[in-house]
N, C-alpha and C positions, 0 to 999 in steps of 0.2 A: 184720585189717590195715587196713582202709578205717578203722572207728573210730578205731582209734589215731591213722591219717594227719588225720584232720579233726580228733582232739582236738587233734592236735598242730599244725595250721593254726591253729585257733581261741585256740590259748594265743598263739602265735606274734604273731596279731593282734594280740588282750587287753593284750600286754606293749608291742606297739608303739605303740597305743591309748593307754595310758598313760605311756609315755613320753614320746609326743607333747605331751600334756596338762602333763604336768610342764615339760616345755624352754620351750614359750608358750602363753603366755594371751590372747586380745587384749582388747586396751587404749584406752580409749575417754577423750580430756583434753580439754580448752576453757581457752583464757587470753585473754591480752590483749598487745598490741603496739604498741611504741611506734619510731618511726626517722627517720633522715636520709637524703633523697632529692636529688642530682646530675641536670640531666637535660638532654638537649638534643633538639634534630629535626632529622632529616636534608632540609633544604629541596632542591629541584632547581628554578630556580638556585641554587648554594648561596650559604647568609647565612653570612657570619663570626661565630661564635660562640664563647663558653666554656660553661662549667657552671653551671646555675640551680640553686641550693639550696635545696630545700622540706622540710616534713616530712610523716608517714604513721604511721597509728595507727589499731587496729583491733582486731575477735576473731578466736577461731581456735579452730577445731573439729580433731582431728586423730586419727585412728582405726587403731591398727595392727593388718592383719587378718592377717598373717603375719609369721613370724621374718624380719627385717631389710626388711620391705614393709606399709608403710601407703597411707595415703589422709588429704591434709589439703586445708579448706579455710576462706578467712580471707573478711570484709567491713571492705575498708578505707575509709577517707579517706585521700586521697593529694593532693599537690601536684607539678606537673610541667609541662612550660612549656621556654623557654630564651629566655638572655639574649644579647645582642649582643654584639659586640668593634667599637671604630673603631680601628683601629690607626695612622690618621692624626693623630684626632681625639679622643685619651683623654677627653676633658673629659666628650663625650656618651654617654649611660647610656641602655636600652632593655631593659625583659625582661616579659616577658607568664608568669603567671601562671595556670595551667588546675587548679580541684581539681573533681576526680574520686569517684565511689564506686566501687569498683572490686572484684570477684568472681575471684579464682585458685582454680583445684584442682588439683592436685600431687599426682604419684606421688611418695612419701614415702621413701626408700632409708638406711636406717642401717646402722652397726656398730659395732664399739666394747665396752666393757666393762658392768661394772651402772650403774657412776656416770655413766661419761662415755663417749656417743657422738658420732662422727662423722654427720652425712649429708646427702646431697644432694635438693634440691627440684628440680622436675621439672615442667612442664606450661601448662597455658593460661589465660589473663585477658581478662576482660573489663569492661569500663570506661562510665560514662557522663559525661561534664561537665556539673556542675552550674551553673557560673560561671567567671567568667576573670575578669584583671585584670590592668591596663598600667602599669609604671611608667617614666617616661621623660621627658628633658628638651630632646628634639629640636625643640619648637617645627615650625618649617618647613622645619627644614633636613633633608638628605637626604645625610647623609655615605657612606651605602654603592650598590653600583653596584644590590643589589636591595633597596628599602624596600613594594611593596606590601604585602606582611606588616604592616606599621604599622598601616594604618587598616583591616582585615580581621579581623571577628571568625570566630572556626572555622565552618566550615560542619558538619562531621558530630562530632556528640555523644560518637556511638558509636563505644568504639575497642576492639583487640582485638588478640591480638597473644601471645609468647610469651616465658615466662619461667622462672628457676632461678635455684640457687647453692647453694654449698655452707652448710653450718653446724658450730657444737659446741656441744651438750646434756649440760649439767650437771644430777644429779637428786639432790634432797637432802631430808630429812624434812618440809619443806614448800612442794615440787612440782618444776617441772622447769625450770630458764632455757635459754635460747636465744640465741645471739651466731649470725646469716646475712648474709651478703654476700647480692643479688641485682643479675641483670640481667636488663631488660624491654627484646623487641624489639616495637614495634608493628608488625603487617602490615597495617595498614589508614593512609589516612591523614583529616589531621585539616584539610585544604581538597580540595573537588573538583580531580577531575586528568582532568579529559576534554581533548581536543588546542586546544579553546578556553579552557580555564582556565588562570590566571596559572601557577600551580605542578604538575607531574606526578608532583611526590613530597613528600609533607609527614608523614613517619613520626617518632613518639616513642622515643628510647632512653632510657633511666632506671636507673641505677646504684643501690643504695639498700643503706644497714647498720640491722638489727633487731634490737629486744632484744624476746625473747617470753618472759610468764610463762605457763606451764601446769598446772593442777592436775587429776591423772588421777582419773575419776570412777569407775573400775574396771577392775581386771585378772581 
């Protein structure tokens, strides 16, 4: 009796063993990414603002270690910054310009069919400013009630912060495309905020749409 019950474990096993193995395989790809980035900062005092337009483009390692859960991560160049509003004063133009190298790794979450899945991105970023840049015709004038942000370059480089968004992954006999919405909240900010400093809050949001190509290096 014992033999039989243990043959019959072990077949039991064997067949789930192999089932397993049949349903997935994991999946190991690397492309490349190209997008359009919106972006603004949440100032305290707040600055009147719209949306600064940049672009982001990058690779992307992306490793699926189970059925509908991977593990991806990208090295981008990124543009993010934000522009003014004078709502009095249309004429005058102001937008500061920050590009970033910037390191995400995201819980990876799919589903979906063979060709086309759904899935969502998931997790944390980190950031360094390389350079900045001011475009602007203010001269001396001072149309809003808070302008020291003008003549202030960023005090901290290092930014960092959380982000996601959904996608849809089309996969076709020569690799795999990518259409993602994202949104980046920075929890760090980008001027000191001690009770003697100008601003106590100076966070990055950034809205961004990606096109990823991926070519899987094996299943």
């Amino acid at each position: 009796m014992k033999r039989r019950f243990y043959g019959s474990m072990a077949g039991i096993l064997l067949t789930a063993t192999l089932f397993s193995q049949e349903t997935f395989k994991p999946e190991l790809a690397v492309g490349a990414s190209f997008g359009t980035t919106f972006s603004s900062v949440s100032f305290t005092p707040k600055v009147q603002q719209g949306m600064l337009m940049g672009y982001t483009a990058g690779v992307t390692a992306r490793y699926n270690t189970e059925k509908n859960v991977g593990l991806q991560a990208e090295l981008n160049y990124v543009q993010q910054g934000w522009k003014e509003q004078f709502d009095l004063n249309p004429e005058f133009t102001y937008s500061r310009t920050i590009n970033y190298l910037e390191l995400p790794v995201f819980t990876h979450i799919y589903f979906g069919g063979k060709n086309a899945k759904f899935y969502i991105n998931l997790g944390p970023k980190i950031g360094y400013a390389l350079n900045e840049k001011t475009e602007s015709n203010l001269g001396d004038a001072t149309p809003n009630t808070t302008n020291d942000q003008h003549d202030m370059p960023i005090d901290k480089k290092f930014d960092w912060g959380l982000c996601g968004g959904p996608g849809l992954e089309i996969r076709t006999g020569v690799g795999y495309f990518l259409l993602e919405g994202r949104y980046y909240y920075a929890l760090g900010d980008m001027y000191n905020s001690k009770k003697a400093d100008i601003f106590p809050k100076s966070s990055a949001q950034v809205l961004s749409v990606k096109l990823t190509y991926l070519l899987p290096l094996f299943k």
